[in-house]
C-alpha positions in Angstrom: -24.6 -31.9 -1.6 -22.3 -34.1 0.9 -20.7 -32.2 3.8 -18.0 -34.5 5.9 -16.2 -31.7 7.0 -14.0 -31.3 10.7 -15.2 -35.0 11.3 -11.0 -36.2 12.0 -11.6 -38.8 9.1 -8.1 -40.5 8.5 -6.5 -42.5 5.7 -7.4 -42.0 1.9 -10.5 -41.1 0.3 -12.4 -44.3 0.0 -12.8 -45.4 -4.5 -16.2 -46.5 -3.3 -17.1 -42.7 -3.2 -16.9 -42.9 -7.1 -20.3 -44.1 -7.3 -21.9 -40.7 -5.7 -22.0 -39.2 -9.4 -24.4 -37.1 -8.6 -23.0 -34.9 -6.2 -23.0 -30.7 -7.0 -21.1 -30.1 -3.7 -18.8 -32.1 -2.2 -17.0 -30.8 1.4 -14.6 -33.0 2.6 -12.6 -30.2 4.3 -11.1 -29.4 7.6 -10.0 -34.0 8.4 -6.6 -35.6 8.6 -7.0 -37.2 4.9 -4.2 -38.2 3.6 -2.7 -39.4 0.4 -3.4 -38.3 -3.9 -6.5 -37.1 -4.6 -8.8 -39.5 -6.4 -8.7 -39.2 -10.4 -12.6 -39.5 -10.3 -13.2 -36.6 -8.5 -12.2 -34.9 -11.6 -14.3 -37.2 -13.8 -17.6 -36.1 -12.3 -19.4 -33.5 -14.8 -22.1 -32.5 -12.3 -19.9 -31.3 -9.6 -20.2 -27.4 -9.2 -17.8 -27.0 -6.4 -15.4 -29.6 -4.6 -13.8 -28.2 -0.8 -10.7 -30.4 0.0 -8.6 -27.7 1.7 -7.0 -28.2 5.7 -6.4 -32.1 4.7 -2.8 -33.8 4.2 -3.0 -34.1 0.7 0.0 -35.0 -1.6 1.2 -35.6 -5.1 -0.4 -34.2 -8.5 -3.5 -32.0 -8.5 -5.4 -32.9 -11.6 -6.6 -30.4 -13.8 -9.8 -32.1 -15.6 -13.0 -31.2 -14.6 -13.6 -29.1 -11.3 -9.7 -28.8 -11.4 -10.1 -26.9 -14.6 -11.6 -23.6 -12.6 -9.5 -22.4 -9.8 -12.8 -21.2 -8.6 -14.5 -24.6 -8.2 -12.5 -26.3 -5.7 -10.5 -25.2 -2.7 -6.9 -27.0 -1.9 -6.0 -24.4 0.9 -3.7 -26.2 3.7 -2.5 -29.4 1.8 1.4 -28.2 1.8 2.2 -31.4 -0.1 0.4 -30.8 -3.2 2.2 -30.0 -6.5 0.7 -29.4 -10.4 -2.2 -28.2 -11.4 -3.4 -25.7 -12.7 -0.6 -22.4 -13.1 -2.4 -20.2 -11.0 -2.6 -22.4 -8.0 1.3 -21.8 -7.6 2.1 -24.5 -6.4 5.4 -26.5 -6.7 6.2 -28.5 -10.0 6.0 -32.2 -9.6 9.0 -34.3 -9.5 9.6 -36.0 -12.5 10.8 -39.7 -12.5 14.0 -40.4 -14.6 15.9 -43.2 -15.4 18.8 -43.8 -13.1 22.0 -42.5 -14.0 24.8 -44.8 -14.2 27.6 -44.2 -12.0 30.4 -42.0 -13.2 33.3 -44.8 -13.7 36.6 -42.9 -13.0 36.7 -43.2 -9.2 40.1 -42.2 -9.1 38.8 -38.8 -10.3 35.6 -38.7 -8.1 38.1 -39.4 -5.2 40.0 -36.2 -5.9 36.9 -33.8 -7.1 35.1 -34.9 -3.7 36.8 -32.9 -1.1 36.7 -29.9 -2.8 33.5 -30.5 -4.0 32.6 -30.9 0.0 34.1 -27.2 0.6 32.3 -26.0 -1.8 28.7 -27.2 -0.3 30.2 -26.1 2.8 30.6 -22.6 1.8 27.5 -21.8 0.1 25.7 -24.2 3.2 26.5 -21.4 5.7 26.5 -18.2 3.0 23.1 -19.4 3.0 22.7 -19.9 6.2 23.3 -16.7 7.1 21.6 -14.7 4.8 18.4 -16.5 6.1 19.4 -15.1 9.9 19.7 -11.6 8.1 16.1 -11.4 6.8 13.0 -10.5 8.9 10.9 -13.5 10.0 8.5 -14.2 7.6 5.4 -17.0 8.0 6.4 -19.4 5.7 4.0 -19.8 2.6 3.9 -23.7 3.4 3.3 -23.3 7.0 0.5 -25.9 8.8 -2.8 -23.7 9.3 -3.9 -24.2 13.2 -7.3 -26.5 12.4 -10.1 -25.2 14.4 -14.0 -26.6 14.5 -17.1 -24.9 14.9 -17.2 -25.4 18.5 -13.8 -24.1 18.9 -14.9 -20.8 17.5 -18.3 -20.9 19.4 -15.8 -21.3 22.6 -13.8 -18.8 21.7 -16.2 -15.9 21.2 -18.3 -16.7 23.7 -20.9 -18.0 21.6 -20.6 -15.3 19.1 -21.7 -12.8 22.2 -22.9 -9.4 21.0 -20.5 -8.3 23.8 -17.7 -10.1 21.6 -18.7 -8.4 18.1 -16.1 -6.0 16.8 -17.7 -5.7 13.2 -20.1 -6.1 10.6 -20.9 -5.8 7.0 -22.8 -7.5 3.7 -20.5 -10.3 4.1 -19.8 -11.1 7.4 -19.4 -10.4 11.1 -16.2 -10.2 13.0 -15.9 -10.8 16.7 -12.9 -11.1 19.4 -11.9 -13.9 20.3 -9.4 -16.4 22.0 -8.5 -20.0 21.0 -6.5 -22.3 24.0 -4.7 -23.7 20.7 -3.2 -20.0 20.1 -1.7 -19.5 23.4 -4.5 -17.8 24.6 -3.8 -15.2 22.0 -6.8 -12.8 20.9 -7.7 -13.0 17.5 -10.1 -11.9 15.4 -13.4 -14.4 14.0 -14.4 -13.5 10.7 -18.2 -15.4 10.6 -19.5 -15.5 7.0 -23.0 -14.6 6.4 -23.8 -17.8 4.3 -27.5 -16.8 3.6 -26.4 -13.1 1.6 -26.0 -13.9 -1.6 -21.9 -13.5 -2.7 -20.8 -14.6 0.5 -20.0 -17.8 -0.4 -17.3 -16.3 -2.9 -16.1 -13.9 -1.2 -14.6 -16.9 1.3 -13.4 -18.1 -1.8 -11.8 -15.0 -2.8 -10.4 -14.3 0.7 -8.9 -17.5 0.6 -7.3 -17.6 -1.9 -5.8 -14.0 -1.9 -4.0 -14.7 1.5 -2.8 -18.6 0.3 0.4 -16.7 -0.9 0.9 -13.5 0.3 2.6 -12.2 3.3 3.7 -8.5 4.1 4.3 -6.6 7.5 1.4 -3.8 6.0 -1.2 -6.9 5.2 -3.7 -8.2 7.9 -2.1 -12.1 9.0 -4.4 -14.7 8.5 -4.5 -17.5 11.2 -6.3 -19.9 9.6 -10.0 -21.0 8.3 -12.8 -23.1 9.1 -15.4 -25.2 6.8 -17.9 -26.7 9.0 -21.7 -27.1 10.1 -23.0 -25.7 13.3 -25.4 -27.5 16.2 -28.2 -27.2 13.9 -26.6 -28.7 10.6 -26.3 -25.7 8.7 -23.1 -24.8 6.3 -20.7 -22.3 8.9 -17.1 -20.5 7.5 -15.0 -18.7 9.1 -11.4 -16.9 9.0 -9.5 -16.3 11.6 -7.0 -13.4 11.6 -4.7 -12.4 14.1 -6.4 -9.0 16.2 -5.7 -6.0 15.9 -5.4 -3.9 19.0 -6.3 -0.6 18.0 -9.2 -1.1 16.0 -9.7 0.7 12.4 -8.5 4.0 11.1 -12.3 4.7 10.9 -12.9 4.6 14.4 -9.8 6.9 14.5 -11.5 9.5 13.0 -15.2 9.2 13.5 -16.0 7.7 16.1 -16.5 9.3 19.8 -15.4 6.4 22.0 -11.7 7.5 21.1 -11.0 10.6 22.3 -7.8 10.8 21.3 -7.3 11.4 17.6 -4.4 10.7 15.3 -1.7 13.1 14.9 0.0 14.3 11.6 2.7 11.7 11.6 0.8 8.8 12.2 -1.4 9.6 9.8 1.5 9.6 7.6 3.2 7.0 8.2 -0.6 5.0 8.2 -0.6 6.2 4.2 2.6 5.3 3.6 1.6 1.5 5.3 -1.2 1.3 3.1 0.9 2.5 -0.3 3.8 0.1 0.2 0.5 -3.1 0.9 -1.0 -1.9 -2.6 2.4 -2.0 -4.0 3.2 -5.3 -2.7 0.0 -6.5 -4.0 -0.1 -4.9 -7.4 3.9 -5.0 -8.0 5.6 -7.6 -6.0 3.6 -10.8 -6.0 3.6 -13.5 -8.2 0.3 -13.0 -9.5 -1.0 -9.4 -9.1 -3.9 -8.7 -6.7 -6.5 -6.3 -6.7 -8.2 -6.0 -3.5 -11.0 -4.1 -4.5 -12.6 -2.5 -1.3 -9.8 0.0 -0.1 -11.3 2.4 2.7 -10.6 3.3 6.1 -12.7 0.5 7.9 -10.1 -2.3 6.2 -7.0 -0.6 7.8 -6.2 -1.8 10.7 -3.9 -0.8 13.6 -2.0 -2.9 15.7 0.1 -1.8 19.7 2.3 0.3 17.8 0.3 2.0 15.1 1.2 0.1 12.2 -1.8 -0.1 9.3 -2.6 -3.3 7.9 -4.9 -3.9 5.5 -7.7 -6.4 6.3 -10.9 -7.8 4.3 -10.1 -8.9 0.9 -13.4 -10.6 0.4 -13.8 -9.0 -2.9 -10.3 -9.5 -4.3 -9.7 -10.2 -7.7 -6.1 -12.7 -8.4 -5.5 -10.6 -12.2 -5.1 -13.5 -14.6 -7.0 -16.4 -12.8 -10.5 -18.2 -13.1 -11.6 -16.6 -10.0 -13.2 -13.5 -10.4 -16.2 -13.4 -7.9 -17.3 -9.9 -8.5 -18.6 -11.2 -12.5 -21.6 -13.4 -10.4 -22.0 -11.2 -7.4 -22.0 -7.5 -9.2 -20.5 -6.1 -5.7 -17.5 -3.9 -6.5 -16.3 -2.0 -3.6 -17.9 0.7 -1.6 -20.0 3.7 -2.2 -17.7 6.7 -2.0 -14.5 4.9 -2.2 -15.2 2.7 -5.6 -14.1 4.7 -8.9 -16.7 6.0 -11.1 -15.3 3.4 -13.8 -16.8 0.5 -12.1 -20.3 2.2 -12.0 -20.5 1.5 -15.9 -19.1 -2.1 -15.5 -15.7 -1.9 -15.5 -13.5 -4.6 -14.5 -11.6 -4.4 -11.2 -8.1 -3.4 -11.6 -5.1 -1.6 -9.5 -6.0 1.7 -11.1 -9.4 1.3 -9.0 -7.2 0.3 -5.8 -5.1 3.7 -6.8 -8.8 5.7 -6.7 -9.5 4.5 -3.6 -6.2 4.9 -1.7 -6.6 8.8 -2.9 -10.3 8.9 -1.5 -8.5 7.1 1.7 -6.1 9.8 1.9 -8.2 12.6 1.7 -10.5 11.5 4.4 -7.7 10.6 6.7 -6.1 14.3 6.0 -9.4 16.3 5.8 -11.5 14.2 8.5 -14.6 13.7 6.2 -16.3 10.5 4.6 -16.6 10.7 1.0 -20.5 10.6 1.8 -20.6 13.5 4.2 -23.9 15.2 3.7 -21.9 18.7 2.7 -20.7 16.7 -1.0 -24.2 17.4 -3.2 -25.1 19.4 -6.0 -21.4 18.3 -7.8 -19.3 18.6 -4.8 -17.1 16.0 -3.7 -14.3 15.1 -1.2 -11.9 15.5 -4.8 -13.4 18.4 -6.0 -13.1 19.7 -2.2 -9.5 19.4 -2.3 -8.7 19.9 -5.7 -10.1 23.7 -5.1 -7.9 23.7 -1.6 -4.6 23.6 -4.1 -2.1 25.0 -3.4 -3.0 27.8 -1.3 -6.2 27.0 1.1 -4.7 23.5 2.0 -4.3 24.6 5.7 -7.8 25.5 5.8 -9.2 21.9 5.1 -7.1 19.7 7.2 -8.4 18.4 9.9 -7.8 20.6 12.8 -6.3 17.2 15.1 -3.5 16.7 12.8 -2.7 20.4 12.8 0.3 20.9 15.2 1.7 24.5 15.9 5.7 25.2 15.1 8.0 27.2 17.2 9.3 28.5 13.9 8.4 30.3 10.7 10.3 28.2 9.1 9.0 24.7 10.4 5.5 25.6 9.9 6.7 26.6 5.8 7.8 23.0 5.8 5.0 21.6 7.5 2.5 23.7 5.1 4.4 22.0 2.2 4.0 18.9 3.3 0.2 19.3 4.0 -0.6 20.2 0.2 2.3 17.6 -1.3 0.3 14.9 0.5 -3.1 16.7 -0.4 -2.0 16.4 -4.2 -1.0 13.2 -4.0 -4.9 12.3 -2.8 -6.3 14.4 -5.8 -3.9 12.9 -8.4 -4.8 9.4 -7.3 -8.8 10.4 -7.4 -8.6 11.7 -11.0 -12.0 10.2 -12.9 -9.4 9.2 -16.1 -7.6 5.4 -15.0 -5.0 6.0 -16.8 -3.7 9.7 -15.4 -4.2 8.2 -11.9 -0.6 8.2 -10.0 1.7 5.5 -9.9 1.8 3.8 -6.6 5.6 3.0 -6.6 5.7 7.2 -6.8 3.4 7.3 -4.2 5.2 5.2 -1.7 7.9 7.2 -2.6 6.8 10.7 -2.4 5.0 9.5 0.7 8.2 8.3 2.4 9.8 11.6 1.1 7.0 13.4 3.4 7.7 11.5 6.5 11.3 12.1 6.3 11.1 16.0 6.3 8.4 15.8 9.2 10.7 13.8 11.4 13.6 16.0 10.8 11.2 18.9 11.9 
């Protein structure tokens, strides 16, 4: 193994680096490298995993051997890259042609060319303004902000417990601000490189967020492939923070005493349906993200959900599957009972776990709450509240007492319409589970009669 990463090397990589055969791991990450990668890199048969990613890159990416496996090598950051493999994405390489020879009637060149120039005109600023129309968006080609490890260390206050604002399997997450942000607060995802996955679950967060960018999805900032003081491998991502914590804390935990009402609840489901729809429907290359619960939605200074921690994402149709070598596959309670016999992930398990999601945020009660045994669950709960008894299992803060009959009719309907959206989502059976374009949609439909109330 050979780790040269965040050491500000410049220039190309060196052809007398093609003599290290031997190498299993090469990290070269996170330097101001510059130019087309080296053929050889490709031509090294014992290399298990090649890190190249926050460099200045450019031209072809070969796709012999590392650069067969999407999985093997990381090329996050290098905006100047094109080829490769399909599911990288990236742009398709120029190809040289032979000059064309110059079109001989000038006479006829001279007339075409001013209204050839109106014409450019015209669709210049139609153009123009329908890119002033759109919502801002990061670009997908935008420069990641390059921190090191001391950066980070700086930033958090030496990882202070005083700073930590989460943990799990994985990683730990702790608050944090970088001068190179403007002094913005962000959130330090620190990967726990010792537990076994974690090293693919970077992976897998990384390359989930290369591409995709949506209002209702946590923004990432950037990453960092280093070493700490003592030499030992350190990654972290950096996200941009979120203000008011997690829709868990929300609803279980006493240091808020305020709770969520009925129409932020709503509109928090209705977040989280249209991010699964972008992420199943809308990208290029459908994403599965794979641990869906109430901990991974995050809410910013006006209440918006995002959802956050895709470290066991799967990209559908790629190389990179991490969950096939680390056998995690979501979270007790929220994963569906297909992948406790060994199913593959897919976005009918992202449906099961937005309808366990939805229940909890309705009902106020984890999906491991001590009252499901002996073949009760949070879906059979609910299931046997239909139609009728659905007032009596909502959680008593999102309840809110109407002035009329009639509003608290609506209201009532409402409640079950979103309760039987959280039960037809839950269904054991894949395939009967509900369709999360109708969800968004039925959700939206909800939120509209509430608001009109």
């Amino acid at each position: 193994m050979l780790n040269l990463s965040g050491n500000i090397f410049q220039g190309i990589i060196p052809s007398s680096l093609s003599s290290l055969r031997g190498l299993e791991v090469l990290d070269i990450s996170q330097n101001n490298l510059s130019g087309k990668i080296p053929q050889f890199l490709g031509k090294w048969n014992s290399l298990e995993f090649l890190n190249l990613s926050l460099n200045d890159f450019e031209g072809e990416v070969p796709v012999v051997g590392v650069f067969r496996n999407a999985s093997l090598f990381s090329i996050l950051g290098n905006n100047r890259l094109c080829g490769g493999l399909v599911t990288l994405e990236l742009p398709k390489c120029k190809e040289r042609g032979k000059q064309k020879k110059r079109f001989p009637y000038f006479i006829l060149a001279i007339v075409i060319a001013p209204t050839l120039l109106i014409v450019l005109l015209w669709v210049y600023l139609l153009g123009k303004k329908k890119r002033n129309s759109q919502p801002s968006q990061s670009s997908g080609n935008e420069r990641f902000l390059k921190v090191s490890y001391n950066q980070l260390l700086k930033a958090t206050d030496g990882f202070s417990a005083a700073n930590l604002i989460g943990e799990g399997g994985f990683s730990s997450v702790y608050k944090g601000i970088i001068d190179s942000n403007d002094n913005k607060p962000v959130a330090v995802k620190v990967l726990h490189l010792q537990n076994k996955g974690a090293h693919k679950s970077f992976l897998a967060e990384c390359e989930a967020w290369r591409n995709i960018r949506h209002r209702n999805l946590l923004k990432i900032i950037t990453s960092c492939s280093s070493t700490d003081f003592q030499g030992n491998d350190f990654k972290a991502l950096v996200y941009e923070f979120m203000p008011n914590g997690s829709v868990h804390d929300w609803l279980h935990s006493s240091a808020y005493a305020s709770k969520l009402n009925l129409l932020q609840r709503i509109n928090i489901l209705r977040d989280v349906a249209t991010a699964l729809d972008y992420l199943h429907n809308r990208c290029q290359t459908m994403i599965v993200h794979g641990d869906l619960k109430p901990s991974n939605i995050l809410l910013d200074d006006d209440m918006v959900a995002h959802v956050g921690d895709f470290g066991l994402a799967r990209l559908i149709g790629t190389d990179l599957n991490q969950n096939s070598s680390t056998g995690v596959k979501g979270t007790i309670g929220y994963a569906p009972p297909e992948y406790g016999i060994g199913s593959e992930m897919t976005s009918c398990g992202d449906v099961y776990s937005f309808g366990i999601l939805l229940l909890e945020v309705m009902i106020g009660k984890m999906p491991t709450d001590d009252m499901f045994k002996e073949g009760l669950s949070l879906h059979k709960f609910a299931y046997m509240a239909l139609p009728d008894h659905v007032i009596d299992v909502i959680d008593d803060d999102a309840i809110v007492l109407q002035n009329t009959e009639a509003n608290a009719k609506k209201v009532e309907e409402c409640l079950v319409a979103t309760i039987n959206i959280g039960v037809s989502c839950s269904v054991d059976s894949p395939p009967q589970r509900m369709n999360i374009e109708i969800v968004v949609n039925e959700l939206q439909r909800i939120l509209d009669v509430l608001q009109n109330i």
